[in-house]
C-alpha positions in Angstrom: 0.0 0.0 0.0 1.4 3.2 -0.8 2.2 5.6 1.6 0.3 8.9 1.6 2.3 12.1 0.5 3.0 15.1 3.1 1.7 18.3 2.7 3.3 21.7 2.6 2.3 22.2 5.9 3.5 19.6 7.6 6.5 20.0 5.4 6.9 23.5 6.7 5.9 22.3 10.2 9.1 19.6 10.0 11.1 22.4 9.1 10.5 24.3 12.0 10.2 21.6 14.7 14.2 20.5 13.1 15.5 23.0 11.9 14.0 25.6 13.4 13.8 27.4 10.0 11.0 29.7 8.8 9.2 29.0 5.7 9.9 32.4 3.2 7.5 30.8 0.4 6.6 27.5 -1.5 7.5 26.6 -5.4 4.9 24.1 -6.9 5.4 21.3 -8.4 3.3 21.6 -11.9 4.2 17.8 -13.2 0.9 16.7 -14.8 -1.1 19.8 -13.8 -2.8 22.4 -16.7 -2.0 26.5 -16.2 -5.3 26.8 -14.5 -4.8 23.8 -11.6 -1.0 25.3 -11.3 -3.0 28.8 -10.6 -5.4 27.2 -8.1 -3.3 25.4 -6.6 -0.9 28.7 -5.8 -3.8 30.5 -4.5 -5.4 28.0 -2.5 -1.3 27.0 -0.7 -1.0 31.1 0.0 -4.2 31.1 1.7 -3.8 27.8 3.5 -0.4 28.5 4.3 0.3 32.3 4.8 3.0 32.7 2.7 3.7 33.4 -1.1 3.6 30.5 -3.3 4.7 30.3 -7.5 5.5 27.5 -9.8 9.4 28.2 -10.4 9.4 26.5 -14.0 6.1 28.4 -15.3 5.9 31.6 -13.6 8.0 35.2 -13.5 11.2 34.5 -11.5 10.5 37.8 -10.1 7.8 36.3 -7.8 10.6 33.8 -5.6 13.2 37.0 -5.8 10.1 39.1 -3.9 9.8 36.1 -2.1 13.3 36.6 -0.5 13.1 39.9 -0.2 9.9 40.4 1.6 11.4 37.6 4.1 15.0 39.8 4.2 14.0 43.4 3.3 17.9 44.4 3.8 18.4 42.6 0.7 16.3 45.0 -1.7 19.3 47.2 -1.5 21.6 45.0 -3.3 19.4 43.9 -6.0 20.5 44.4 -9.5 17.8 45.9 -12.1 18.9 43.5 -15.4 18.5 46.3 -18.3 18.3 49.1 -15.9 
């Protein structure tokens, strides 16, 4: 019998019960999902989970780097504007 899969949150709960390490955001993983459920799915983890969430391979890279830096605002300093 297989094994059921964790969830983000008790993912996110291992790493801070561990680790002791905050969760800044969550990547999706699309596999075998249409644009829409990938969409759904994003809103429903950011509401369930309080954080941001994105699909890294299908969506702007700009939303993990705002990930980051709403987590570590010192950051937004050192950012680099590409074509600025």
């Amino acid at each position: 019998m297989a094994k059921p899969r964790p969830t983000p949150a008790s993912e996110i709960e291992l790493l801070r019960a561990f680790a002791g390490a905050k969760a800044i955001g969550l990547t999706v993983n699309h596999e075998d999902m249409t644009d829409a459920e990938v969409s759904a799915a994003i809103i429903l983890y950011e509401f369930e989970l309080g954080i941001p969430a994105t699909d890294a391979l299908t969506r702007s890279p700009v939303r993990r780097a705002d990930m980051v830096v709403r987590a570590f605002p010192e950051l937004e300093a050192k950012l680099v504007t590409v074509g600025a």
